[in-house]
C-alpha positions as CSV (number, residue, x, y, z in Angstrom):
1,X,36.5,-31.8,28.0
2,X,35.7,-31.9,24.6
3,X,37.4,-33.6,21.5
4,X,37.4,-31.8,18.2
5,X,34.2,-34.1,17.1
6,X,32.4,-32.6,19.8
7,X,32.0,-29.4,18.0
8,X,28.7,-29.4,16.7
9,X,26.0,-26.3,15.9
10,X,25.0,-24.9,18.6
11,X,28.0,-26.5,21.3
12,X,29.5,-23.6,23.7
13,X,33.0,-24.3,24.6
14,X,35.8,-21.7,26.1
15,X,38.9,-21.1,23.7
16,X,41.3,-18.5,25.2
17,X,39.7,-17.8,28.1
18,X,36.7,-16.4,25.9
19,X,33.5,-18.1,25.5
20,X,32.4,-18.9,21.9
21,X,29.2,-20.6,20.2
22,X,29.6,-23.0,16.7
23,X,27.7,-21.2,14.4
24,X,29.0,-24.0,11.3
25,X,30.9,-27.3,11.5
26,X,32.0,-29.5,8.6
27,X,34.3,-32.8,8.9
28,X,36.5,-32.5,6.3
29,X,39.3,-35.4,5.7
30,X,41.6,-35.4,2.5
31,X,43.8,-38.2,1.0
32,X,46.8,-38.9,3.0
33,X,46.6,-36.2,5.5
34,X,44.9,-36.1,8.9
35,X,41.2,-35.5,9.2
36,X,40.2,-31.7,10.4
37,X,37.0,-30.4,12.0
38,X,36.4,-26.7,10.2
39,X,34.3,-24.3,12.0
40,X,32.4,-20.8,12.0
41,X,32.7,-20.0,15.6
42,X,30.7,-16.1,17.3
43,X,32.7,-15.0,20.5
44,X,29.8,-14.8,22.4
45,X,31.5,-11.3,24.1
46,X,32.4,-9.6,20.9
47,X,29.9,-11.7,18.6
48,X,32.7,-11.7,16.6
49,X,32.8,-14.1,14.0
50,X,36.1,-16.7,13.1
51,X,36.6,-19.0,10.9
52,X,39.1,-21.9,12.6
53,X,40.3,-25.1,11.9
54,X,40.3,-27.8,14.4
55,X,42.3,-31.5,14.4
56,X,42.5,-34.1,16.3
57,X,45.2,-33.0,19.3
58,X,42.8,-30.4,20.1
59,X,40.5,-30.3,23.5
60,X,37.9,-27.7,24.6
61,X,36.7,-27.2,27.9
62,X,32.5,-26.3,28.4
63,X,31.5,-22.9,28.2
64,X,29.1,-22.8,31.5
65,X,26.6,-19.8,30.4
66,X,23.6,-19.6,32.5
67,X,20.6,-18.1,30.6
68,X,18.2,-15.9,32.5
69,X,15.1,-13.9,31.8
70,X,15.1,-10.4,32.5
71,X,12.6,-7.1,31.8
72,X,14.1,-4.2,29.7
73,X,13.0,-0.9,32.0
74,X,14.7,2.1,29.9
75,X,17.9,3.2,28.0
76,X,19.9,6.0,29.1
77,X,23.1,7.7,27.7
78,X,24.1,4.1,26.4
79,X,22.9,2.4,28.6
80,X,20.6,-0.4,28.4
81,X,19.1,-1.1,32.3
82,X,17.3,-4.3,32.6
83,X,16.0,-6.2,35.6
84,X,15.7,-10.1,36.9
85,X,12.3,-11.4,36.2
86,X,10.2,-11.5,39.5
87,X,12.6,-9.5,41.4
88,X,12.8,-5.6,39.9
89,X,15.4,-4.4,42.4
90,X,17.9,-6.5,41.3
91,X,19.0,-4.2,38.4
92,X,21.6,-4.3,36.1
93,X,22.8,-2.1,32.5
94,X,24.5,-3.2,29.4
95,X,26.4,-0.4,27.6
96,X,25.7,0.0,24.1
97,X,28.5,-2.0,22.4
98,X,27.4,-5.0,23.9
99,X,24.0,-4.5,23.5
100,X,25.1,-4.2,20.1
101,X,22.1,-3.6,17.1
102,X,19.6,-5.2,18.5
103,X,19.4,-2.6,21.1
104,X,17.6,-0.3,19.2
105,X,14.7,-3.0,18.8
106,X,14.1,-2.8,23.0
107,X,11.1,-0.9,24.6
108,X,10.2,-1.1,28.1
109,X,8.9,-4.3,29.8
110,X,9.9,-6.4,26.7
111,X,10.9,-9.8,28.5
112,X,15.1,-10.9,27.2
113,X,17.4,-13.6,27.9
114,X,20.4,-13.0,29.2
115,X,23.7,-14.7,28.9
116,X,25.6,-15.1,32.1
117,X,29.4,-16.2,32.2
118,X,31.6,-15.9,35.1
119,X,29.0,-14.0,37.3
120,X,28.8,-11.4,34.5
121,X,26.4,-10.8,31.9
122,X,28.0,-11.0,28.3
123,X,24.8,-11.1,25.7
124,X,20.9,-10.1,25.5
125,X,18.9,-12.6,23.2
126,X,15.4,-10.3,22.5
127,X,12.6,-11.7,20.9
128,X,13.0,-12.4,17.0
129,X,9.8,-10.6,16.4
130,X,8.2,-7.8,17.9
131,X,5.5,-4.9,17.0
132,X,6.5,-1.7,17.1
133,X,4.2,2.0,16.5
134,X,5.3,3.7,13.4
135,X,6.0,7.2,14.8
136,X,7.1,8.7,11.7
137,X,6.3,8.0,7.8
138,X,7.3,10.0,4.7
139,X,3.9,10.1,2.4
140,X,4.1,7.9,-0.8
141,X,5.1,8.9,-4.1
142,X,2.8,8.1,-7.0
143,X,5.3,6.2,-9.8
144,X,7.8,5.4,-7.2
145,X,6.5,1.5,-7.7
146,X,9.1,0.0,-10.2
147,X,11.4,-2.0,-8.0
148,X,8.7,-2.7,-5.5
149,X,7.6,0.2,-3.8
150,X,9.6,0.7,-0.3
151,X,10.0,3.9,2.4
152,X,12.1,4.6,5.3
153,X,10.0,4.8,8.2
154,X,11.0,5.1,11.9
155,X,9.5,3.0,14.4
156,X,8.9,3.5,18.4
157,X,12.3,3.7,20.3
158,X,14.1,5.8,17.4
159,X,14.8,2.9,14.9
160,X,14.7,3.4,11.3
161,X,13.6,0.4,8.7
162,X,12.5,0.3,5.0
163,X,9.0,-0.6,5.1
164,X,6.6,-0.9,1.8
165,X,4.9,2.4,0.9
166,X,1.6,1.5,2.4
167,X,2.6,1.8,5.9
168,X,1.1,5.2,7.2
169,X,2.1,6.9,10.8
170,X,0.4,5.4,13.2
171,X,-0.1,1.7,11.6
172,X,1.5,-1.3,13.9
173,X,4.0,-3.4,12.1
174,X,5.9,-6.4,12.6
175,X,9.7,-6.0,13.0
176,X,12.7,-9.4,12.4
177,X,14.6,-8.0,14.8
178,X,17.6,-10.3,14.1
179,X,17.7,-8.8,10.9
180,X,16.2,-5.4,11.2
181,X,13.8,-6.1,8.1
182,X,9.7,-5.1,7.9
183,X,7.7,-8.6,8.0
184,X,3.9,-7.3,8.1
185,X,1.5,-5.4,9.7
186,X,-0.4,-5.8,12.6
């Protein structure tokens, strides 16, 4: 069990029946009142975010999430289908929802980790950076430079980023796929 102290970045614990990740944590204790633990916390089902307040009556019980790598194979109708590392006839899928954005970063045979809670997998974790083919880029516009000269390109898989105009069809680049953004090329 944990106390409301224990709640530090990064410390999985179940509230609800759900279980959620600290994201933020500040100890905050005013004059004359009691002391209060105020966190960010991501329900690592709905990565939805909350913002709660936590004093001292309060006790958490460990969120146990196994982590396990996997190999993306192919996305159909929604669904993501993935295998366990080492063994590819033990398949599972994740619908779209709870693949969530970054599904549109996965081609096949990119290794993942997935997040296992009660026998179930809840969350994919894919690499923060990846290379992806640019399948399909508008030409550049001569002038179009004064605020620093970006495009809308799409990438292998279907995905669509702003990239600087220099990025031609064809050209490798280097995708943050946290936050969907253009970090070089390749």
């Amino acid at each position: 069990m944990f106390s409301y102290t224990d709640l530090t970045k990064g410390v999985l614990f179940i509230m609800d029946g759900a279980p959620y990740e600290v994201v933020d944590m500040h100890f905050l204790r005013m004059q004359q009142r009691k002391a209060v633990v105020q966190t960010r916390i991501r329900n690592l089902i709905t990565g939805k975010l909350l913002d709660r307040n936590f004093q001292a009556s309060d006790s958490f019980e460990e969120a146990e999430v196994e982590r396990k790598t996997a190999n993306f194979i192919y996305e159909s109708k929604g669904q993501y289908w993935f295998h366990e590392e080492g063994n590819p006839k033990a398949r599972f899928f994740l619908d779209a929802d709870v693949a969530g954005e970054q599904g549109r970063f996965l081609k096949p045979n990119t290794k993942v980790v997935t997040m296992v809670f009660n026998g179930t997998v809840i969350n994919v974790e894919i690499p923060v950076k990846m290379e992806f083919k640019v399948t399909e880029a508008p030409p550049a516009i001569k002038g179009n430079t004064a605020q620093g000269g970006s495009k809308v390109v799409t990438i292998e898989g279907g995905a669509k980023i702003s990239a600087p105009l220099f990025i031609n069809e064809g050209d490798m680049i280097r995708v943050n796929t946290q936050t969907g953004e253009y970090v070089e090329r390749v």
